[in-house]
N, C-alpha and C positions, 0 to 999 in steps of 0.2 A: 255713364259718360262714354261717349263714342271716343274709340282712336281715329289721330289723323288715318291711320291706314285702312282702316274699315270702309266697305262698300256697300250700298245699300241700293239692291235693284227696284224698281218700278215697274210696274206695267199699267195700261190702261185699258180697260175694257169699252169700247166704244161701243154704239149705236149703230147694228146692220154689220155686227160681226160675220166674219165667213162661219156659215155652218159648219164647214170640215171641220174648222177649228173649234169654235164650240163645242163638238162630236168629243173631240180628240181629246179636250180638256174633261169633261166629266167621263170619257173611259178611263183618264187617268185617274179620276178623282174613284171611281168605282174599284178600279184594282189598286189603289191604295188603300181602301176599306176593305177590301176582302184578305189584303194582307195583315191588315192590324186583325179585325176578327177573327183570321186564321192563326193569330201569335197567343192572342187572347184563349182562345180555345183550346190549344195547345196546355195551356195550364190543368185542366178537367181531363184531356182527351188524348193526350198523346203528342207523338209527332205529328206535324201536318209538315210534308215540305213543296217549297213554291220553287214554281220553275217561268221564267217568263220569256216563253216563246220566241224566237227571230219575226215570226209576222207580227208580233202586237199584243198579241194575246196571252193566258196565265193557263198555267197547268197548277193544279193543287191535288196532293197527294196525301189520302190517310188512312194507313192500314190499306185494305187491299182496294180502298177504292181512286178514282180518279174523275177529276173537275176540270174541264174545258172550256175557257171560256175563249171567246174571238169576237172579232169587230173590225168590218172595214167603215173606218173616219167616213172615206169618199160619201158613199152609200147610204152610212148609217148601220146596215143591217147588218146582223152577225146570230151568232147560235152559241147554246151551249151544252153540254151534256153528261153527265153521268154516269161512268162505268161502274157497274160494281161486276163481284165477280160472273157470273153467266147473265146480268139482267144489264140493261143498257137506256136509259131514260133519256132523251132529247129533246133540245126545242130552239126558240129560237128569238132573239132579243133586236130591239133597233132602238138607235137615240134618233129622237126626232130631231127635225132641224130648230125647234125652241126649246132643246135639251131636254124634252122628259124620254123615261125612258119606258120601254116596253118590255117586259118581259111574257112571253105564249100570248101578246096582245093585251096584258093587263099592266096599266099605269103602276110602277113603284117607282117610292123614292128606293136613291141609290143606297141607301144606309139598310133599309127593309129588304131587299133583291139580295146582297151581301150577310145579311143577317141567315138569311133563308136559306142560301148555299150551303154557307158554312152548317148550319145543322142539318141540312138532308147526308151530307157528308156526318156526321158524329152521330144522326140516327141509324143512318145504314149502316156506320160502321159498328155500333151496338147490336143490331140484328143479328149481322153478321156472327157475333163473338155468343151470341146466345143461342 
């Protein structure tokens, strides 16, 4: 049973949404996955800690490596990349304007691209320790 005091927001997704905003909504929905799989993994793997950038973007840290991700809404396009220690892997990601996303040009869902990070992060950081 709801209190009189309680609020209950709404929203509506209408028909010929603004892409930005589209954009803007499944980056958020992607760096809310990548933070839950990064909390998740965490359990197995260590600390991971997340930083979330002033432009938009997420920094995620584990052991000696580092995960960058960014996204301009406007555009769509963005990159991400991979520092480990001397080796440095790049590329580069867009949401389309009907939400799917790209990752080096190949279609993922956002739960799969999220899944994928996080373990290139906890493979390398195994290499690394071996």
């Amino acid at each position: 049973m709801m209190d009189a005091s309680s609020t209950v927001e709404s929203e509506r997704a209408e028909p010929g949404a603004n892409p930005q905003q589209i954009r803007a909504e499944i980056w958020d929905s992607l760096l809310s996955m990548l933070r839950v799989y990064a909390y998740a993994a965490s359990v197995n793997h260590g600390e991971f800690r997340l930083t979330f950038v002033p432009s938009g973007g997420l920094r995620i840290e584990h052991e000696q490596l580092t995960l960058l991700l960014s996204l301009d809404t406007a555009s769509g396009a963005g990159s991400w990349r991979l520092a480990e220690a001397a080796i440095e892997r790049s590329g580069d990601l867009r949401i389309q304007d009907d939400g799917r996303l790209l990752v080096d040009g190949t279609e993922k869902a956002l739960d799969q691209a999220a899944i994928e990070w996080i373990e290139c992060l906890t493979k390398a950081a195994r290499k690394q320790s071996s």
